[in-house]
N, C-alpha and C positions, 0 to 999 in steps of 0.2 A: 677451392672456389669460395669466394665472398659470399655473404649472406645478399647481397642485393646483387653478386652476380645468378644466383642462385633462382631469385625472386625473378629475374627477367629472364632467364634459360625458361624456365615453366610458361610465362607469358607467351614467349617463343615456339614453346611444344602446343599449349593449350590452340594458339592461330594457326599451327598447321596440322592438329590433329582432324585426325577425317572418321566420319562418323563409324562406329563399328559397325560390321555387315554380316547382319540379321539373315538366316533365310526365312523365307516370307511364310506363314503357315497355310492353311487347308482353309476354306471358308468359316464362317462362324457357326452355321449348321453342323460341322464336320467335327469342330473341334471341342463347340460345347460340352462342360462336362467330364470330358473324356477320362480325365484321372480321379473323377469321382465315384463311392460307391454308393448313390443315391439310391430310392426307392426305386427306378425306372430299371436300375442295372440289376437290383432284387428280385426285383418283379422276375426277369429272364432268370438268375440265378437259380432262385429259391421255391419248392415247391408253395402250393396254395396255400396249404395250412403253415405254415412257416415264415410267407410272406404276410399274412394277413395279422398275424400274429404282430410282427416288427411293422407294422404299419401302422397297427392300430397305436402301439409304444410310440412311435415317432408323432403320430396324429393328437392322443392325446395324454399322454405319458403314462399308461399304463403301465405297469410291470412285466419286465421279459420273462420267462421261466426260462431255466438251465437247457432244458433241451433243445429249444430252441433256437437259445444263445450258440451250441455247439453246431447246430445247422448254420448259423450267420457266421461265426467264424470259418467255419471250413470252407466255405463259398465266398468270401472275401480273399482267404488266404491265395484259394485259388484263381482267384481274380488277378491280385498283387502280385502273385508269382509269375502270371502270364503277362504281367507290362513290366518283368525284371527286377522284383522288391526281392530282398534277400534277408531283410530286416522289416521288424514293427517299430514302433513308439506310441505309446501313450503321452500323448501332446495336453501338458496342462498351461493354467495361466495364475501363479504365485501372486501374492498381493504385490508384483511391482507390473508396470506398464507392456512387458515383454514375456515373452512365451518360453517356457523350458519342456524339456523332453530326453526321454532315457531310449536308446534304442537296445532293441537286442533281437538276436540272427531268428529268424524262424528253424533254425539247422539243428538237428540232437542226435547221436549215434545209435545205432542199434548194436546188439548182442555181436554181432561179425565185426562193428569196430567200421561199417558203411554209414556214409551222411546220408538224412533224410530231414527232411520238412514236417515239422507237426505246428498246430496253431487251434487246440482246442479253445470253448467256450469260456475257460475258467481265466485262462489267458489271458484271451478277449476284456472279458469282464474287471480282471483286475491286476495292475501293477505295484510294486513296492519300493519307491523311492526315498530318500531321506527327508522325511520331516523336520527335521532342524535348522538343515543347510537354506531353509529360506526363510527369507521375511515372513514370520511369526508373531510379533506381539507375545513375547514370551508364553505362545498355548505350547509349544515344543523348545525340550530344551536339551544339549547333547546328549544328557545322561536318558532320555525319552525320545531319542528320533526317529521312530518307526513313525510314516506316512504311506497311504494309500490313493493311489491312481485308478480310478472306477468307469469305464466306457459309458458314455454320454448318448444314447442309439438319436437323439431326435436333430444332433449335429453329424452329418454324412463323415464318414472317413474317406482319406482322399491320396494319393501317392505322391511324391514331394520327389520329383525329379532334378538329378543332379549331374554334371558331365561325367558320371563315372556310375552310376546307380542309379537305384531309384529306393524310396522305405515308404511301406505304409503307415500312416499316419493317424493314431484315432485319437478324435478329439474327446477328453474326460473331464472328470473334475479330480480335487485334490482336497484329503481331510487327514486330519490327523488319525492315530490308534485308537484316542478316547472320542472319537465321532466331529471334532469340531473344524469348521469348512476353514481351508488352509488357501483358499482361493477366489478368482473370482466369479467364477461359471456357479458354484453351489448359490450365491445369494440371489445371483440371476435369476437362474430355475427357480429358488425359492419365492420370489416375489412373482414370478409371474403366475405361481400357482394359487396365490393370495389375492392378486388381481384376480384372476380368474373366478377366484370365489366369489369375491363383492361382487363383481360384475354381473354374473348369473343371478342373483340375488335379486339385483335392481331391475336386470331382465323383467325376472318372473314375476315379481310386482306389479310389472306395467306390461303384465298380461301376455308376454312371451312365451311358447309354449315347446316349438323345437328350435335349441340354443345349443349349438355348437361349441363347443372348447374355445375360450378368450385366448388371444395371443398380443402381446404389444409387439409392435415391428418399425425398425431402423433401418433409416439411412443413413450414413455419414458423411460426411463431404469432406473429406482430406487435403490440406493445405500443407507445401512444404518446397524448403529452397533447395537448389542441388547448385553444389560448388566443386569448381576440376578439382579431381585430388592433387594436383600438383601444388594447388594456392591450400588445400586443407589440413594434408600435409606439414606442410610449415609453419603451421597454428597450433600451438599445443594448447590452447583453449577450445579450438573446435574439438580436435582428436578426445579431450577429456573433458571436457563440460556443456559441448554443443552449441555452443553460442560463442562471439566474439564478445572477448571483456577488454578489450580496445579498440580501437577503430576511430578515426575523424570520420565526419562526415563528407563524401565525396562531393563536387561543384556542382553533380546532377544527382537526386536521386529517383523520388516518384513525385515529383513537382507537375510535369507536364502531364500526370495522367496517360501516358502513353505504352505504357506495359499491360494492362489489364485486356484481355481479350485478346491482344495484336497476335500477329505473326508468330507461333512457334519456331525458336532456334531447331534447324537442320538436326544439329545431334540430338536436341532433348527430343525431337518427335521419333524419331529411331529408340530412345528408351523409353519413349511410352508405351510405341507399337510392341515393342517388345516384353517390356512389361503388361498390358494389357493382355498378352496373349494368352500368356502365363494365369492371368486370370482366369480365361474363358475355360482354359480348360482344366482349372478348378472349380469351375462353376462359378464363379465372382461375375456378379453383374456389373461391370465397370459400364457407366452410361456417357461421362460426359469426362472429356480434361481439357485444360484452356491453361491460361499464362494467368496468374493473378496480379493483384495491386500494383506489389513492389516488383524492382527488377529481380530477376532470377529465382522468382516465386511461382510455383503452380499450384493446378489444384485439379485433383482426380472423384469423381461423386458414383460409387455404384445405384444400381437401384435399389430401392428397399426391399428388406429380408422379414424374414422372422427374429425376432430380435436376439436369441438365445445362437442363434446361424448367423447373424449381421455380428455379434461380439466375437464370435471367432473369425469370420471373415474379415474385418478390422483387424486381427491382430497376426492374422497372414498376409494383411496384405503389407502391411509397417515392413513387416520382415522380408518380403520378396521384394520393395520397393528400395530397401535399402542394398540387400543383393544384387540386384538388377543393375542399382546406378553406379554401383562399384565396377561390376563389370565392363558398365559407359565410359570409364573414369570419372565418375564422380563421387561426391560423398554429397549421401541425403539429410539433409540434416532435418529434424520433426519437430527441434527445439521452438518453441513460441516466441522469444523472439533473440533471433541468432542475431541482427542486426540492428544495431540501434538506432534511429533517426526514420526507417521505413517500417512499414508493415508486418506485424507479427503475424505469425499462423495458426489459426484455429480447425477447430474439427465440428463444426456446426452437426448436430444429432437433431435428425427429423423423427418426431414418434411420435404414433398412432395406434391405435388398439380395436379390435374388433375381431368377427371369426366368419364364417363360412355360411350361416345364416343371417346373420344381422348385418353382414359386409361394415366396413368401417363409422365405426359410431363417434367419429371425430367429423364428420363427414356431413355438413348443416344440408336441408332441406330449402325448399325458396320460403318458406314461412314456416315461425315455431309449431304451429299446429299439426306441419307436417313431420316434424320431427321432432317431437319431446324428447327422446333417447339422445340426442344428438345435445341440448341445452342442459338435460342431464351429465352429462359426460365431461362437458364442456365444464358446466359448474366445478364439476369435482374438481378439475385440474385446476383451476380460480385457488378455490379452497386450499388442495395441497401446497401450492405455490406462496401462499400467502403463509397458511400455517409453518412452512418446513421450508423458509426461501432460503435462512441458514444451514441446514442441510444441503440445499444443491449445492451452494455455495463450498461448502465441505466438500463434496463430491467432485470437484473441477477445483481442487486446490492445489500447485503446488509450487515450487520455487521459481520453475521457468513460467509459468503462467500468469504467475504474481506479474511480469514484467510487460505483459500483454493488459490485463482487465482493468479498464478504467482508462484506458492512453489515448483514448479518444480516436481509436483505430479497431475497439472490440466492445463487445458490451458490457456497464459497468457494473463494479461489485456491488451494485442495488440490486435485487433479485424481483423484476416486476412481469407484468402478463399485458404483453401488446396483443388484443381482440381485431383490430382494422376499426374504421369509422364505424359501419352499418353493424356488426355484431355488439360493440361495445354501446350501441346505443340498445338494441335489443333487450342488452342485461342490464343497463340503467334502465330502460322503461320496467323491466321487472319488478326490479328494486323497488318502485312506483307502484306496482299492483295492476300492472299494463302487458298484455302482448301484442305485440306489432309486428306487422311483416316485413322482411327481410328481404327489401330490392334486390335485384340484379345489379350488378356494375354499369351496364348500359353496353349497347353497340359502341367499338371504339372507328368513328369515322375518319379518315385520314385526309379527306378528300380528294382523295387518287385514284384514279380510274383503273390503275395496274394494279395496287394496292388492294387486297381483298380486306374489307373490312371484316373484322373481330370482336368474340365476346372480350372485355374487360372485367377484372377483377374488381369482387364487390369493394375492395376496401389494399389501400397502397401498400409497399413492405415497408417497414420501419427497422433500420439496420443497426442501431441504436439501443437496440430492446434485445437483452436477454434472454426471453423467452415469448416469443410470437407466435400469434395464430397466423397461420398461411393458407388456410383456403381448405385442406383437410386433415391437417396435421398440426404438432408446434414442434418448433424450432428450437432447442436450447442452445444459443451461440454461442455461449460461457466456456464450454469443452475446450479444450487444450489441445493443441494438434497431435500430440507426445504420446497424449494419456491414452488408455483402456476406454470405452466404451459402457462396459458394465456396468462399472460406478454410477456415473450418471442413470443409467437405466433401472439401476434397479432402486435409487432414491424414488425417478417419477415413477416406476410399476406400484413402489409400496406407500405412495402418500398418495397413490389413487385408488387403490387396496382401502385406505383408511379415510377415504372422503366418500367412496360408494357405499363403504359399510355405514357411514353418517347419514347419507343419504336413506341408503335402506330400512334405517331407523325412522327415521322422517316421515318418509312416505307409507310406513304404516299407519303409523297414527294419523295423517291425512287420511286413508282409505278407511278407516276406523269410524272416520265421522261420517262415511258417506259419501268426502269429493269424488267429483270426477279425475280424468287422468290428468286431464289439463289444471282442473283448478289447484289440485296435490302437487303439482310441478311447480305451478307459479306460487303456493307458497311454500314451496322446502327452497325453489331459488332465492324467493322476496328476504330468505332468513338469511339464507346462505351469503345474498349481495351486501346485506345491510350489517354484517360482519364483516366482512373479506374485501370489497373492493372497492378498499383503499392500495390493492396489490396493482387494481386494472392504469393503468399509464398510457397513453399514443404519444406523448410528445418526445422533444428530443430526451434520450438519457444521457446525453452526455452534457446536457446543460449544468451549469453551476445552480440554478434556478433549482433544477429537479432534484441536484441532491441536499439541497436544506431543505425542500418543503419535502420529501421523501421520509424523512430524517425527522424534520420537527414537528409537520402536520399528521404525516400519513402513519409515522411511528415502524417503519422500513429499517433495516439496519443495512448500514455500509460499512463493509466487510472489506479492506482494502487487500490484506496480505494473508498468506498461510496461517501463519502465526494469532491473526484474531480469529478464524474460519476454524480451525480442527476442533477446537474446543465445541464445536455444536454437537459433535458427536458425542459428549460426554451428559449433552443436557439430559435432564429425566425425562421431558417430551421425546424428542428422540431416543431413547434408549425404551420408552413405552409402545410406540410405535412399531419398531422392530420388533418387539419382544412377546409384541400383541398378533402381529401379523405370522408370525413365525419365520421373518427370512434372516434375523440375527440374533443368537442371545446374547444378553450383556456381554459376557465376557469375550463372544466373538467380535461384539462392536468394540469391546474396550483393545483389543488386540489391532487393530484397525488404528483405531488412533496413536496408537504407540509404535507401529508401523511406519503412518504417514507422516506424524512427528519425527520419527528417528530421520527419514529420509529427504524430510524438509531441511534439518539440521545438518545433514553429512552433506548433501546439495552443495549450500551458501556455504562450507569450511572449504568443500574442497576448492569451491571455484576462489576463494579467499587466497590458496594456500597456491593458486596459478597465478593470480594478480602479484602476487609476493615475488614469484620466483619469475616470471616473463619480466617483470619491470626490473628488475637487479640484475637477470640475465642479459636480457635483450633490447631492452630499452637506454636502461641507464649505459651502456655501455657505448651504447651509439650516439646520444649525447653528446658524450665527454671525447671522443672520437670527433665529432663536430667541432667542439670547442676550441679544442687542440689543432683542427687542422684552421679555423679561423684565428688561432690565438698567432699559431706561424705566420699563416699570412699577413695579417696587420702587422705583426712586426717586422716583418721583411720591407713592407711598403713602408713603412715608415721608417725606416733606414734612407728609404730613395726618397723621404719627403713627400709619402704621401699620406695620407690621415683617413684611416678607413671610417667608416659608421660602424659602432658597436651595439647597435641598436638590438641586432638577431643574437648575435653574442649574450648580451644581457636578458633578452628574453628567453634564451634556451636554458642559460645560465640561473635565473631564478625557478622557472619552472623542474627542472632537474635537482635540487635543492628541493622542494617543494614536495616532487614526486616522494624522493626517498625520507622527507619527511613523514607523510602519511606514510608511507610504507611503514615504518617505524610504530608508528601508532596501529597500524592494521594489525600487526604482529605481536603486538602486545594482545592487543583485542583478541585474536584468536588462542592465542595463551591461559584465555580464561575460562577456566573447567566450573565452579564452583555454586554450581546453582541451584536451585530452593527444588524445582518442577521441571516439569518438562514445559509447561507454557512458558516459563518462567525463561528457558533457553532459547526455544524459537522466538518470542520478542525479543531476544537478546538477539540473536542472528539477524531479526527482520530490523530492527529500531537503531542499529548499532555498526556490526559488520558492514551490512547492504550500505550503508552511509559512506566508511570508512574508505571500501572496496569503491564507492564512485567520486571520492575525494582521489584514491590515487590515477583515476581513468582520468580525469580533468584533466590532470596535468600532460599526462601521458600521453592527449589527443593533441594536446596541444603543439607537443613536442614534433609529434609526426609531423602537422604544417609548418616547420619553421628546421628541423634536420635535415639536409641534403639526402634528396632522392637517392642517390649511389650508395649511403650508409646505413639505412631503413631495411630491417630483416624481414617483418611482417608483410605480406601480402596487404594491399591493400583494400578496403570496400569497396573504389571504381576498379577495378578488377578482377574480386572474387563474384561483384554482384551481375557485370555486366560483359565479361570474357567469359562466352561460349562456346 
């Protein structure tokens, strides 16, 4: 079979496949939960003393004792055994984007040489996996690979059901033998517990007396294309780098605005249902999914968590999402931006901070007077953002992302603080030595009689802004659809760990002299704006306007690629920070960057070393193929006296020349080892390669519009984007 007979057999399968049939589940009361071992399932499980114990650990991280631990495991075990687990796993999450995990049988022989089931505390508590075999930053190396798996009690363990099984599931962390965190859940927990501290601090200050355990908590809004495996398949750039490193751009793409919202395709709403189910009864709050931007883009937003629960649920849900669609026929692709010419996919993280008596202190009052905690909190986040914008920036760094931030489709690599009108006036009037109240939005009138009119928001969304205020929360848009959650969370938990601790300082010495609460507010803010906010921004960010005055007035750093961004991790401020807060020591930050540098570099080679071989494979072959079958023809007619135009001939002709010119030069390029640093290589990859690699794609798109359809291997983008 021909490569484009091939290509159109699939198109053939894709328009008469029928959606796969689901059977329908139990209500959502019914199903809730159900393979989870929450507190609620505790509660029945575990006697009083036992449950109250693991309650208070999950509430506010207390320490389990051993005997305890051995009552929760045995009451789990038995739990998992009676929904068909036959296996555990301690479920961690390594310093790359994706989850790993070791299973092993609950099953051990006794003396007669009979199976039985044992799953003591100590079990529970801890597993032994190899510490070397993962992304390390040289803290483990083979000759040192012992690593430890330690149960996480304040994330639920949950049964991970399969068409043949089922295995429990507990979620841990991961560190090395010599103690240092091998993952990403430890730096998590660690900053939240750093937050927690500043936070309480500022509380008591300002006269709080019963304070609840601080938690920061997330949402994420997941973004991401699903392509029939028959067209993904035949792409060995999807199958190995998640993105097309070819493609022309098809006659339609998201021109008309008419994908956003519309109609869900028949099959994908059958793998949502399905998918979603899946959720419920892990307990994943899936709230909302819709069709995004581009064609064949969605986007799934659970409710918000606890943020330490929202990072592992993120990183089950990547995982049963891509399961799931495989199942549909499809392949998920998470990549930021798999298509070139339409919309990339982000993972937009909504986070907020508060606890059980002070409820969300992101959460403004209708005037500052009635909420100083709230302008306090607020500030901090101003502050961190401004001091540590190169760190988020770090934190949401990576090869596939770079191709999204700044494309005037995500927000750009300026790191600013969009407030809405009526808030960012508030903290300019501070700045001033002024408080003022904070309108309402107003009744929004429509003047429709059917039409129930509506509160309006005080102040518009700005899409454009990398990190917004929305009303009780902010929004970092910057995240990468691909990437982990944690990263980003635990940069904001620990640069507001380090802005409350400022504050706290502050506002002593305000109370010291006598102010009131209010007057110690308005000046540790008046200090706080008259430093920092030149961060605050409402206008477009995607202007040309914003990034030289960003840049030359405000003294903002634009941060275009990985390769300028990872270096923030190395700074002394940021390595002070960490090191002051206690959620990283140098050398576990220095591991980190050597990490996300390595992985930045192995990225852009490998996808280098697909452009290499698909254009000499696949491409160039189909070309000359072309050529050939035009070179006959025109000679044949012109035999009978007729005179073809060699106009496609000569353009396929130079271009194909062209192609394997750069290719030639790509290969060379990638041939070269021999460099100073490791910064020194990733600008070589970002300044260099990335260049090279879309010098040979020019040619290569070009080739596609001008090669006869019947000879073209590649699936197409009107194809892969819009055959469902």
């Amino acid at each position: 079979m021909s490569a484009n007979a091939s290509r159109l057999q699939a198109i053939q399968q894709i328009s008469n496949r029928q959606p796969v049939a689901i059977e329908k589940t139990d209500f959502l009361g019914n199903i809730w939960a159900e393979d989870v071992f929450n507190l609620a399932r505790m509660e029945w499980a575990l006697s009083k003393t036992a449950f109250k114990a693991i309650k208070n650990t999950v509430h506010t991280g207390e320490p389990l004792d051993p005997a305890t631990a051995d009552v929760v495991a045995a009451a789990m075990k038995e739990w998992a055994v009676s929904k068909g687990a036959k296996f555990f796993s301690h479920i961690f999450y390594p310093m790359t984007n994706i989850t790993a995990e070791k299973h092993d049988g609950f099953i051990i022989t006794n003396s007669d040489g009979a199976a039985i089931t044992e799953f003591t505390g100590s079990l529970l508590i801890k597993g032994e996996p190899d510490g070397s075999s993962f992304p390390n930053g040289s803290l483990r190396m083979t000759n040192a690979a012992r690593g430890y798996t330690a149960w996480d009690p304040t994330s639920p363990a949950y049964i991970m059901q399969t068409d043949n099984g089922a295995t429990l599931m507990i979620p841990s962390v991961f560190m090395s033998w010599t103690g240092e965190a091998l993952d990403k859940k430890i730096p998590l927990l660690r900053s939240n517990r750093a937050m927690n501290k500043a936070a309480q601090e500022v509380l008591r200050l300002m006269g709080e007396t019963d304070i609840a355990t601080l938690n920061s908590s997330c949402g994420a809004e997941q973004e991401y294309f699903l392509v029939d495996t028959h067209f993904a398949n035949s792409r060995p750039d999807l199958l190995l780098a998640g993105r097309t490193l070819f493609g022309a751009s098809p006659a339609k793409g998201q021109e008309f605005d008419d994908h956003y919202f519309g109609a869900i395709p028949a099959r994908v709403q059958v793998f949502m249902q399905d998918f979603e189910d899946q959720l419920y009864k892990l307990g994943i709050p899936a709230k909302t999914h819709h069709n995004e931007v581009a064609p064949g883009q969605f986007e799934i937003a659970p409710y918000f968590e606890a943020a330490n629960v929202a990072a592992d649920h993120q990183q089950l849900m990547m995982t049963l999402m891509k399961a799931t669609a495989k199942k549909h026929g499809f392949m998920c692709l998470l990549h930021e931006k798999p298509f070139a010419g339409v919309n990339g996919s982000g993972k937009h993280v909504n986070w907020s901070v508060g606890n059980a008596t002070q409820g969300n202190l992101l959460d403004p009052g209708s005037t500052p007077h009635e909420n100083l905690l709230f302008l306090l909190f607020c500030g901090a986040v101003i502050r961190g953002v401004h001091l540590y914008g190169p760190l988020l920036r770090a934190v949401i760094a990576s090869a596939s992302n770079d191709h999204r931030l700044g494309a005037n489709e995500a927000p750009p690599a300026i790191l600013s603080v969009y407030l809405g009108d009526q808030l960012e006036k508030v903290f300019m009037d501070i700045k001033e030595g002024k408080i003022t109240e904070t309108a309402k939005g107003g009744e929004m009138d429509l003047g429709l009689s059917q039409i129930l009119n509506f509160e309006r928001d005080p102040g518009d969304r700005n899409r454009t802004s990398p990190f917004a205020f929305t009303g009780n929360r902010f929004e970092f848009r910057a995240v990468g659809s691909s990437q982990s959650v944690s990263g980003p969370l635990v940069a904001m938990n620990t640069m507001l760990a380090d802005s409350l601790t400022w504050i706290a300082g502050k506002l002593e010495v305000e109370f010291g002299k006598g102010a009131s609460k209010a007057e110690a507010v308005v000046s540790v803010l008046k200090e706080l704006m008259n430093e920092h906010s030149n961060v605050v921004f409402g206008g477009d960010g995607y202007s040309s306007e914003w990034h030289e005055m960003a840049v030359k007035e405000r003294g903002l750093k634009n941060i275009p690629t990985t390769a300028d961004a990872l270096p923030a991790l190395r700074e002394k401020s940021v390595i002070n920070l960490f090191e002051s807060t206690g959620v990283l020591s140098p050398v576990e930050l220095e591991s980190r960057f050597e990490v996300y540098a390595e992985q930045y570099v192995l990225s852009i080679e490998v996808e280098a070393k697909l452009v290499i071989d698909m254009a000499k494979t696949l491409i160039y072959p189909a070309a000359i193929e072309y050529l050939s079958t035009l070179s006959k023809t025109s000679a044949d007619l012109s035999a009978m006296g007729v005179k073809l135009d060699n106009t496609t001939a000569t353009t396929v002709a130079e271009h194909a020349n062209a192609m394997m010119a750069a290719v030639g030069k790509l290969s060379a390029a990638l041939a070269q080892h021999d460099f100073g640093s490791t910064e020194e290589h990733m600008q070589y990859c970002a300044n260099t390669l990335r260049g090279l690699m879309d010098d040979v794609r020019s040619h290569a798109d070009v080739l596609e519009t001008e090669v006869a359809d019947e000879l073209w291997s590649l699936p197409k983008y009107q194809e892969m984007l819009f055959i469902k």
